[in-house]
PDB file with SEQRES, HELIX, SHEET and CRYST1 records, atoms N, CA, C and O in Angstrom:
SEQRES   1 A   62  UNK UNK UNK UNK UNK UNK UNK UNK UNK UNK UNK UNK UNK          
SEQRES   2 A   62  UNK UNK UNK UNK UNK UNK UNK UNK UNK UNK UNK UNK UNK          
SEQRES   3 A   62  UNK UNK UNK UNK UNK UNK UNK UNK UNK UNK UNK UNK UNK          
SEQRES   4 A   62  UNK UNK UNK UNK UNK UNK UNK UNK UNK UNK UNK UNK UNK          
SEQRES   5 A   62  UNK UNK UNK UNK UNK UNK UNK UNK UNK UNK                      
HELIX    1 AA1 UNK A   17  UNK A   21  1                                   5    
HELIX    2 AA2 UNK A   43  UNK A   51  1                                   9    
SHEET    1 AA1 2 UNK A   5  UNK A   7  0                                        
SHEET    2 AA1 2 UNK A  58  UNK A  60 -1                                        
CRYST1    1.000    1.000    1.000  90.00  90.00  90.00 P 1           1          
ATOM      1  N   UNK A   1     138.332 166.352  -8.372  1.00  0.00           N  
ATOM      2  CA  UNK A   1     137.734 165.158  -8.943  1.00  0.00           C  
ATOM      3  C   UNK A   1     136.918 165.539 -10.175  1.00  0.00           C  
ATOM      4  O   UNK A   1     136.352 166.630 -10.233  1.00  0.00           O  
ATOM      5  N   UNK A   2     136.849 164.524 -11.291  1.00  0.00           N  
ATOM      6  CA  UNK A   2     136.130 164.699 -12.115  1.00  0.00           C  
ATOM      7  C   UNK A   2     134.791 165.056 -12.244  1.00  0.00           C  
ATOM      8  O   UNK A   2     134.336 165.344 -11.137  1.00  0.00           O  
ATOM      9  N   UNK A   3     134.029 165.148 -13.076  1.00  0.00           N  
ATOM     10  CA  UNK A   3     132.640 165.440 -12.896  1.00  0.00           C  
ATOM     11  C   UNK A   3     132.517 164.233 -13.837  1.00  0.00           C  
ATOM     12  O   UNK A   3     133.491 163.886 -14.504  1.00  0.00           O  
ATOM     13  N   UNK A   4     131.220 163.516 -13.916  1.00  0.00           N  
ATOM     14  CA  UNK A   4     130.787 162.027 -13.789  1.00  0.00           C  
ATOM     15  C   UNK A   4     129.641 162.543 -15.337  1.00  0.00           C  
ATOM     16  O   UNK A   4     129.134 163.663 -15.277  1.00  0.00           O  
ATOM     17  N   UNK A   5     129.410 161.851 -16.315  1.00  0.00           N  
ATOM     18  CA  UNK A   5     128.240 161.780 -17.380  1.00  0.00           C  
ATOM     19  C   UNK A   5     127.311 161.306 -17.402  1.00  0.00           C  
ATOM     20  O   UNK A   5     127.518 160.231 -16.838  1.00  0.00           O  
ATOM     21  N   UNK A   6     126.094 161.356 -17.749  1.00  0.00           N  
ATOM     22  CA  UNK A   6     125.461 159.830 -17.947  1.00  0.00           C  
ATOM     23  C   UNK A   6     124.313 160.138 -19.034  1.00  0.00           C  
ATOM     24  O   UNK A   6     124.244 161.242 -19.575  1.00  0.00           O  
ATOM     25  N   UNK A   7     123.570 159.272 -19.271  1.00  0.00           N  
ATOM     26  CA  UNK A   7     122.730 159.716 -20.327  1.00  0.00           C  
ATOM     27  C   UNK A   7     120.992 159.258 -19.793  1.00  0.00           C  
ATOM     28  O   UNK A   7     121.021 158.329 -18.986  1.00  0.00           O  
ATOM     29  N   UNK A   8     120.437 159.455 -19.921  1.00  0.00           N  
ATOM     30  CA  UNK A   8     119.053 159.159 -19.595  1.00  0.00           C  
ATOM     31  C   UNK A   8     118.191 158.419 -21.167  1.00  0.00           C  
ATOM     32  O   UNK A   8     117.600 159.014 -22.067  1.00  0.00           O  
ATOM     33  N   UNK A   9     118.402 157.188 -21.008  1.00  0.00           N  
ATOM     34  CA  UNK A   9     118.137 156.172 -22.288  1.00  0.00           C  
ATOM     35  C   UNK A   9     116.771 156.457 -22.733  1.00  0.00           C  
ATOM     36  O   UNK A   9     116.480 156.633 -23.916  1.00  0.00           O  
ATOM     37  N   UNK A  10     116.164 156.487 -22.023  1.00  0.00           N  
ATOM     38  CA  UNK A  10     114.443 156.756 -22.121  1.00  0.00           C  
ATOM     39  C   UNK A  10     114.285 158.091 -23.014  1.00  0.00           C  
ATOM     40  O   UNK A  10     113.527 158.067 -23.983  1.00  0.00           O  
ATOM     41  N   UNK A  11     114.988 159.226 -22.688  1.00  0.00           N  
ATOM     42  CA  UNK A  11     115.105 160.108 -23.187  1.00  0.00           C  
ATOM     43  C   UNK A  11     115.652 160.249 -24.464  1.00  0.00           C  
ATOM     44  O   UNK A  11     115.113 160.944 -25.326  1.00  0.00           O  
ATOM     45  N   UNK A  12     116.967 159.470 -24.683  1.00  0.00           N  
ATOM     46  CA  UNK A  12     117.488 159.384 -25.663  1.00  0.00           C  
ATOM     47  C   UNK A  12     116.557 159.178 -27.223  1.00  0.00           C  
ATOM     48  O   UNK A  12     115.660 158.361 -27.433  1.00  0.00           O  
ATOM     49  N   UNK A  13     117.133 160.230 -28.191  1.00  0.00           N  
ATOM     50  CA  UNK A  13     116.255 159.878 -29.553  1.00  0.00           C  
ATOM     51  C   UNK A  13     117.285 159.070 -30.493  1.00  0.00           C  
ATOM     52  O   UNK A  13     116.896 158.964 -31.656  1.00  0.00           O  
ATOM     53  N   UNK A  14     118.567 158.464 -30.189  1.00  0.00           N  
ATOM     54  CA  UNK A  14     119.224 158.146 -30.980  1.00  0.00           C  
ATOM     55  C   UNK A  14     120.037 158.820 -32.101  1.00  0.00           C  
ATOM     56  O   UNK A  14     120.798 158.258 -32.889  1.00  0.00           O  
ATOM     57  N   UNK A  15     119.669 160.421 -32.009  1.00  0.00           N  
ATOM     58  CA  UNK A  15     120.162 160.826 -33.038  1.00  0.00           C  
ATOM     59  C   UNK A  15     121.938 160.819 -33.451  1.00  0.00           C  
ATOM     60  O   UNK A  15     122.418 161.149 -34.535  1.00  0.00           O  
ATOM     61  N   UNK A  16     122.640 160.368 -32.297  1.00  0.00           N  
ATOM     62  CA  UNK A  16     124.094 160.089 -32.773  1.00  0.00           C  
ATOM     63  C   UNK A  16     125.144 161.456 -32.697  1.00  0.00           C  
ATOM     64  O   UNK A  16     126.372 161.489 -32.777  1.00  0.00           O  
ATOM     65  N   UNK A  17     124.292 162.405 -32.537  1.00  0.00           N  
ATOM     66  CA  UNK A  17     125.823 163.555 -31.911  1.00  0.00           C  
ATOM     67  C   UNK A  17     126.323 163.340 -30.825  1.00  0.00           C  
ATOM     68  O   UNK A  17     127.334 164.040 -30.885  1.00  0.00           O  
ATOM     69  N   UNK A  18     126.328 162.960 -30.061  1.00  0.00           N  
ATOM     70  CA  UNK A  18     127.503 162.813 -28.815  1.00  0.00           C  
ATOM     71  C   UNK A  18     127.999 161.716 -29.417  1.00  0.00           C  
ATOM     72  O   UNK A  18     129.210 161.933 -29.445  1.00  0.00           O  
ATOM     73  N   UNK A  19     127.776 160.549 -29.972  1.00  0.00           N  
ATOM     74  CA  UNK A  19     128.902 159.651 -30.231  1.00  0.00           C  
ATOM     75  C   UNK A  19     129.420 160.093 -31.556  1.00  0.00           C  
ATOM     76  O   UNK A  19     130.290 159.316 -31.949  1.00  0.00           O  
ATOM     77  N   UNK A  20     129.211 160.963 -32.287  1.00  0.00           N  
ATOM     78  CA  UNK A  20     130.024 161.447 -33.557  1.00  0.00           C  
ATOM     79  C   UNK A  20     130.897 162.095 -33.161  1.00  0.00           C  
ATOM     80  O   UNK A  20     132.055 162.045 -33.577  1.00  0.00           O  
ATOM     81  N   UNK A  21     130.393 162.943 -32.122  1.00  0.00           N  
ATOM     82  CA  UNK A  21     131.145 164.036 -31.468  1.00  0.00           C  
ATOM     83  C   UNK A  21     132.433 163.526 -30.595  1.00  0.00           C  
ATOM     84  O   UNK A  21     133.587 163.699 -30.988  1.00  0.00           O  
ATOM     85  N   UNK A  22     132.027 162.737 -29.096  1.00  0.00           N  
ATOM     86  CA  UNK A  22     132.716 162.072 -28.792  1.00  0.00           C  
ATOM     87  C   UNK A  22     132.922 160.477 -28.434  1.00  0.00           C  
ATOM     88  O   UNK A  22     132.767 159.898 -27.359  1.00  0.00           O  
ATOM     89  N   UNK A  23     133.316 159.987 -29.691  1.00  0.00           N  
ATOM     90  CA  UNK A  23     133.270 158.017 -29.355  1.00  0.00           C  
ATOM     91  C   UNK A  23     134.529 157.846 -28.494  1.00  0.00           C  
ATOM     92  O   UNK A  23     135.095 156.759 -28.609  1.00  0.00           O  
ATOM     93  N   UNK A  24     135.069 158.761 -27.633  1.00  0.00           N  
ATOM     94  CA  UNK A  24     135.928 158.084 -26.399  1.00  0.00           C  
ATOM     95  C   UNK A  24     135.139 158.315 -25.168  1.00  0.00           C  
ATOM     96  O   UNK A  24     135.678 158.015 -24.103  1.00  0.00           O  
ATOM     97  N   UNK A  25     133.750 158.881 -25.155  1.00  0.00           N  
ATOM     98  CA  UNK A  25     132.890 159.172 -24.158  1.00  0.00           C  
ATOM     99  C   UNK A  25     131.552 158.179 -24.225  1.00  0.00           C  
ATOM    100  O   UNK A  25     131.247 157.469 -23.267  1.00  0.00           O  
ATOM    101  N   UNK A  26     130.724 158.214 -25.571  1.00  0.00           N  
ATOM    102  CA  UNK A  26     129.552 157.559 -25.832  1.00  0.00           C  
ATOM    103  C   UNK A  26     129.862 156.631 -26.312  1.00  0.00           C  
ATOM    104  O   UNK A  26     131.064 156.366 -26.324  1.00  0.00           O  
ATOM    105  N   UNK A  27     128.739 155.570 -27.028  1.00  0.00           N  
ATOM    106  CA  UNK A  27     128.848 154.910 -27.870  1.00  0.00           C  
ATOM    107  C   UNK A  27     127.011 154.498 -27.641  1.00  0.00           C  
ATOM    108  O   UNK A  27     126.250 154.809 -26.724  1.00  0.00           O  
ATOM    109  N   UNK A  28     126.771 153.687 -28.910  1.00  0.00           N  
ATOM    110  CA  UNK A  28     125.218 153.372 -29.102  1.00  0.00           C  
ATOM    111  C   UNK A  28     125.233 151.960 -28.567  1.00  0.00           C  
ATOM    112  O   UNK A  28     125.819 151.216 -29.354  1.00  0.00           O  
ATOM    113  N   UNK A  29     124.860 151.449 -27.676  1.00  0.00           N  
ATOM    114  CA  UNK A  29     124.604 150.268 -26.724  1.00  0.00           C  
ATOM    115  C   UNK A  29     122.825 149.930 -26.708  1.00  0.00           C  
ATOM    116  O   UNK A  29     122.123 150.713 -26.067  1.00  0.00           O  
ATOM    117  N   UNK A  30     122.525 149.398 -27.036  1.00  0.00           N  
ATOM    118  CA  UNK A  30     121.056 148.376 -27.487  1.00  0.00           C  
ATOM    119  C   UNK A  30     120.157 149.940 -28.812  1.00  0.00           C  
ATOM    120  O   UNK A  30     118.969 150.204 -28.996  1.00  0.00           O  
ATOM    121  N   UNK A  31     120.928 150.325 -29.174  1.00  0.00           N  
ATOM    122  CA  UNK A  31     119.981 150.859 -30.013  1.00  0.00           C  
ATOM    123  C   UNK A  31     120.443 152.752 -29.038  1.00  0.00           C  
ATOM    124  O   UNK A  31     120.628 153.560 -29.949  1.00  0.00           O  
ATOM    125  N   UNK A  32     120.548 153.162 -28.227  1.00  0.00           N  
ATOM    126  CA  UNK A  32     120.334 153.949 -27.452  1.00  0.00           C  
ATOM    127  C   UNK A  32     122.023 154.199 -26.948  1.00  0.00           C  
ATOM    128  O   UNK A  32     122.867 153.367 -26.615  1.00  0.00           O  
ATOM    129  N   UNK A  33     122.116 155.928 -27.067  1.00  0.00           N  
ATOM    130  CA  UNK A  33     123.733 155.885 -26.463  1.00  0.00           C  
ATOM    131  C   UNK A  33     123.926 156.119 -25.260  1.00  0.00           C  
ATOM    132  O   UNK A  33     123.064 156.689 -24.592  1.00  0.00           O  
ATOM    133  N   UNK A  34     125.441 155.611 -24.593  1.00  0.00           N  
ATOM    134  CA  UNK A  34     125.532 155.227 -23.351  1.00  0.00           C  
ATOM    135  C   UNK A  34     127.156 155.709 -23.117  1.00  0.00           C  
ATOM    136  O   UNK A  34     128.147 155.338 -23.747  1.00  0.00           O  
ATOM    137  N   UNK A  35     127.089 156.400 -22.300  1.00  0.00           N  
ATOM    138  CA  UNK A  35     128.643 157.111 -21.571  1.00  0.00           C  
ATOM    139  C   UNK A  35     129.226 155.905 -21.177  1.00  0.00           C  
ATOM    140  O   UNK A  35     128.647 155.576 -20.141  1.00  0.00           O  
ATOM    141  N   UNK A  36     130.301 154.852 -21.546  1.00  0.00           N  
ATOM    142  CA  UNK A  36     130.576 153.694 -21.523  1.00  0.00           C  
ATOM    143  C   UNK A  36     132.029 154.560 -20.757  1.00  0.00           C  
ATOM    144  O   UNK A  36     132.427 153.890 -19.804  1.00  0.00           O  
ATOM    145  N   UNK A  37     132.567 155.391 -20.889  1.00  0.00           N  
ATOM    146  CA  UNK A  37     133.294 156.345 -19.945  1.00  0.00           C  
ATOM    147  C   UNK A  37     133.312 157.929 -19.409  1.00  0.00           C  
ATOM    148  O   UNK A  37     133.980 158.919 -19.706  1.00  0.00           O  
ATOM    149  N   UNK A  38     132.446 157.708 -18.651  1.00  0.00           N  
ATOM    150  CA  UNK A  38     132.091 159.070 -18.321  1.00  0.00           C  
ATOM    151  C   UNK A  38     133.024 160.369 -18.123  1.00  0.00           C  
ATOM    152  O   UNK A  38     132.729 161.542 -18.353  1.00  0.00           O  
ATOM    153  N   UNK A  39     134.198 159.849 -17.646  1.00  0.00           N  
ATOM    154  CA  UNK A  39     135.044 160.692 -17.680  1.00  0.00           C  
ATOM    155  C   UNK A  39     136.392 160.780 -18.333  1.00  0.00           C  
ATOM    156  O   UNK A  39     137.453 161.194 -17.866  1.00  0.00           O  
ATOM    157  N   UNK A  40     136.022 160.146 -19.889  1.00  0.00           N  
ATOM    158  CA  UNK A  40     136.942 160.001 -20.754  1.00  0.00           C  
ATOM    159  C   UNK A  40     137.141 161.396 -21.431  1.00  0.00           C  
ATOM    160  O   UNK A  40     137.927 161.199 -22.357  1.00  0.00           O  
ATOM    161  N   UNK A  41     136.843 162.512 -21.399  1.00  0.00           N  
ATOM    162  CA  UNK A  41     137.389 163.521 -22.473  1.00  0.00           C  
ATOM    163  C   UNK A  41     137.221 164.580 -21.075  1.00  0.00           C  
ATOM    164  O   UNK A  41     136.813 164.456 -19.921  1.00  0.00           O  
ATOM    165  N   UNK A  42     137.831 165.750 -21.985  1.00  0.00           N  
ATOM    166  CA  UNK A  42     137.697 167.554 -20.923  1.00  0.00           C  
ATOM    167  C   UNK A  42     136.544 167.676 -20.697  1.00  0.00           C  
ATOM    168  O   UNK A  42     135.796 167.401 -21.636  1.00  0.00           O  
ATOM    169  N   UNK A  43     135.945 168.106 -19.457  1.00  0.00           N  
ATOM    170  CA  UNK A  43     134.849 168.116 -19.446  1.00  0.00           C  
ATOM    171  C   UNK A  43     134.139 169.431 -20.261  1.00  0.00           C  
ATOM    172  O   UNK A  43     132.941 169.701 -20.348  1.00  0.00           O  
ATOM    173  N   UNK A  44     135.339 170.167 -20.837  1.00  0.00           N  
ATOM    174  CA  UNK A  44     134.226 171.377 -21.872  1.00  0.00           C  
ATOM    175  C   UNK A  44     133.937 170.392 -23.025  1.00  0.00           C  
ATOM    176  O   UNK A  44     133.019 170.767 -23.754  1.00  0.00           O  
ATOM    177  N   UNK A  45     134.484 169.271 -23.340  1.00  0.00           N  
ATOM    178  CA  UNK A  45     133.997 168.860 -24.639  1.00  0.00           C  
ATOM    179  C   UNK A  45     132.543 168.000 -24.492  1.00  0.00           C  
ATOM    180  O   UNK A  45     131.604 168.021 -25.287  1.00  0.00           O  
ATOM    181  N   UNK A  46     132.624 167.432 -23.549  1.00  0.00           N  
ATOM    182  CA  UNK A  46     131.725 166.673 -22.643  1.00  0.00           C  
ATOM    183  C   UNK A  46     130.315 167.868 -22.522  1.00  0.00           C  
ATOM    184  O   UNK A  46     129.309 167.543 -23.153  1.00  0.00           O  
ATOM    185  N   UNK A  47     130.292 168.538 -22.123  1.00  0.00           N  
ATOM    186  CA  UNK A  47     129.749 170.319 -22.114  1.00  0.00           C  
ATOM    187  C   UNK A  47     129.197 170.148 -23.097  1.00  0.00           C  
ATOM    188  O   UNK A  47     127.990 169.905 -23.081  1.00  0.00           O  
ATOM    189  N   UNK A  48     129.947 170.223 -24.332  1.00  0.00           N  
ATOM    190  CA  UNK A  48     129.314 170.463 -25.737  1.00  0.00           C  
ATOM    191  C   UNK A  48     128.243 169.528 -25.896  1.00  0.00           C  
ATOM    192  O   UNK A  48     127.160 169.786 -26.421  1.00  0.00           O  
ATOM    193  N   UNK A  49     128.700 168.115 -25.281  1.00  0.00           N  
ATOM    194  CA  UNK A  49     127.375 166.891 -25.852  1.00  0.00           C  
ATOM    195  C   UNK A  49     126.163 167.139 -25.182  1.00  0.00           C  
ATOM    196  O   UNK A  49     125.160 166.761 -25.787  1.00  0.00           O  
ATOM    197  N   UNK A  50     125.953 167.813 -23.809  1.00  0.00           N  
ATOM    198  CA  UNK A  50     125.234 168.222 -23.091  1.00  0.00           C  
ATOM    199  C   UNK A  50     124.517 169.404 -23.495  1.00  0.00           C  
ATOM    200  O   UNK A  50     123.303 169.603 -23.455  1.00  0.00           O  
ATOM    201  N   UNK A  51     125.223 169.981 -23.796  1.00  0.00           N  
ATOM    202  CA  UNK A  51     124.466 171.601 -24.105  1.00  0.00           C  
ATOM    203  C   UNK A  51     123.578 171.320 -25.580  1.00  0.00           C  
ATOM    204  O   UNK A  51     122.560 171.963 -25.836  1.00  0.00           O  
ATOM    205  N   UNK A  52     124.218 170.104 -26.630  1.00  0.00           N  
ATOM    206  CA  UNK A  52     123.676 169.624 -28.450  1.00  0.00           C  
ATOM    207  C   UNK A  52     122.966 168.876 -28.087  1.00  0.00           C  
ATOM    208  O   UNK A  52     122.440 168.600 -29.165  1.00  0.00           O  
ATOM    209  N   UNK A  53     122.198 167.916 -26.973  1.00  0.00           N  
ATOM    210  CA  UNK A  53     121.537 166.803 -27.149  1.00  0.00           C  
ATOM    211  C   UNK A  53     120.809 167.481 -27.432  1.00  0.00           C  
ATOM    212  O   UNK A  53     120.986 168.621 -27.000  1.00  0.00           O  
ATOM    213  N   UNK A  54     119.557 167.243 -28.309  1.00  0.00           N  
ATOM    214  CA  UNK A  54     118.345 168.154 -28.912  1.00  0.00           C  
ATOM    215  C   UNK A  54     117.381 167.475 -27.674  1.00  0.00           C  
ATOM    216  O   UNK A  54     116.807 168.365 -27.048  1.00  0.00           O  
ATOM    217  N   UNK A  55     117.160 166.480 -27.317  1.00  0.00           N  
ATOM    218  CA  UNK A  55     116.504 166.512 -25.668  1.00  0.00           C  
ATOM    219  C   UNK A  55     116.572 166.167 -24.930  1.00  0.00           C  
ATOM    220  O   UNK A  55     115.925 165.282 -24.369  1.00  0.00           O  
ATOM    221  N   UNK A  56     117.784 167.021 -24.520  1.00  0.00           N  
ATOM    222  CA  UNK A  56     118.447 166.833 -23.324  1.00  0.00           C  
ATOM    223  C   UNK A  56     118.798 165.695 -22.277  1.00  0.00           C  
ATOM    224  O   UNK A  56     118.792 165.552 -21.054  1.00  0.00           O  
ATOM    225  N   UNK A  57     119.084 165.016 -23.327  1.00  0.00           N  
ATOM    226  CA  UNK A  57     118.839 163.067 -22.551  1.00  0.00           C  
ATOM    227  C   UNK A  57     119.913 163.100 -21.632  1.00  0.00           C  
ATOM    228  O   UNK A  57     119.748 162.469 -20.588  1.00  0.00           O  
ATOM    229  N   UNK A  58     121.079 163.759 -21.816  1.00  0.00           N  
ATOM    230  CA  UNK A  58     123.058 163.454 -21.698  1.00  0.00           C  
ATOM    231  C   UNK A  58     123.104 164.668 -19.855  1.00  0.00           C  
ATOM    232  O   UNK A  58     122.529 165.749 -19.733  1.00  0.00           O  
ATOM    233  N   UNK A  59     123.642 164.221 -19.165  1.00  0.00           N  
ATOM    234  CA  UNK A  59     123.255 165.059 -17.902  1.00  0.00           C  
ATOM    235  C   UNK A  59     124.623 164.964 -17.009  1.00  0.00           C  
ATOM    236  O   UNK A  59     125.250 163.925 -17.211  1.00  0.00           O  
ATOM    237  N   UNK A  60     125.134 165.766 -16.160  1.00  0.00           N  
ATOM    238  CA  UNK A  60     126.095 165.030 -15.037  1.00  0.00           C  
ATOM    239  C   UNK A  60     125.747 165.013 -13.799  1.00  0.00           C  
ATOM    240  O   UNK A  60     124.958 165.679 -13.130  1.00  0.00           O  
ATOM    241  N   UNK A  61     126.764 163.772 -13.492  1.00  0.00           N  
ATOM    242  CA  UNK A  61     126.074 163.671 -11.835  1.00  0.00           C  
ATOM    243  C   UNK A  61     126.355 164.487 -11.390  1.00  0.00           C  
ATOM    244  O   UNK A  61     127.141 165.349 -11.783  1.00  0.00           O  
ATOM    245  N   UNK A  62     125.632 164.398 -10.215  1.00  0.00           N  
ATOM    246  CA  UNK A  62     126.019 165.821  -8.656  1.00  0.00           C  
ATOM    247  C   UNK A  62     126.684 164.854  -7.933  1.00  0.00           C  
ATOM    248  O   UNK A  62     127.173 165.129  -6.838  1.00  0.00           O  
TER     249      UNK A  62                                                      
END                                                                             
C-alpha cells in the first residue's frame, strides 16, 4: 500500500516548492498548500517535497 501525504497548513509558509515541484500532488487551496492527492506521484518524488519544505509543514501518515 501506498504511503499517504499531508501537509500541516498552520505550518505552511506558502512558499510554493512542493506545488512547483509537484502540481499532481499539491496545489495552493485558501492561500496555503494542500496534498489534494496524496498519493499521486513515486513516493521518492513526494520525499523530495518533504525533505525541501523549509519548515517542515509536508509530513506522511503512519
Amino acid at each position: 500500500m501506498a504511503r499517504s501525504v499531508w501537509v500541516d497548513r498552520e505550518e505552511c509558509i506558502s512558499c510554493g516548492l512542493c506545488v512547483s515541484l509537484l502540481p499532481e500532488v499539491f496545489r495552493f487551496e485558501g492561500g496555503k498548500s494542500d496534498a489534494y492527492a496524496p498519493t499521486g506521484a513515486p513516493e521518492e518524488k513526494i520525499q523530495e517535497c518533504v525533505d525541501g519544505c523549509p519548515v517542515g509543514a509536508i509530513h506522511w501518515k503512519d
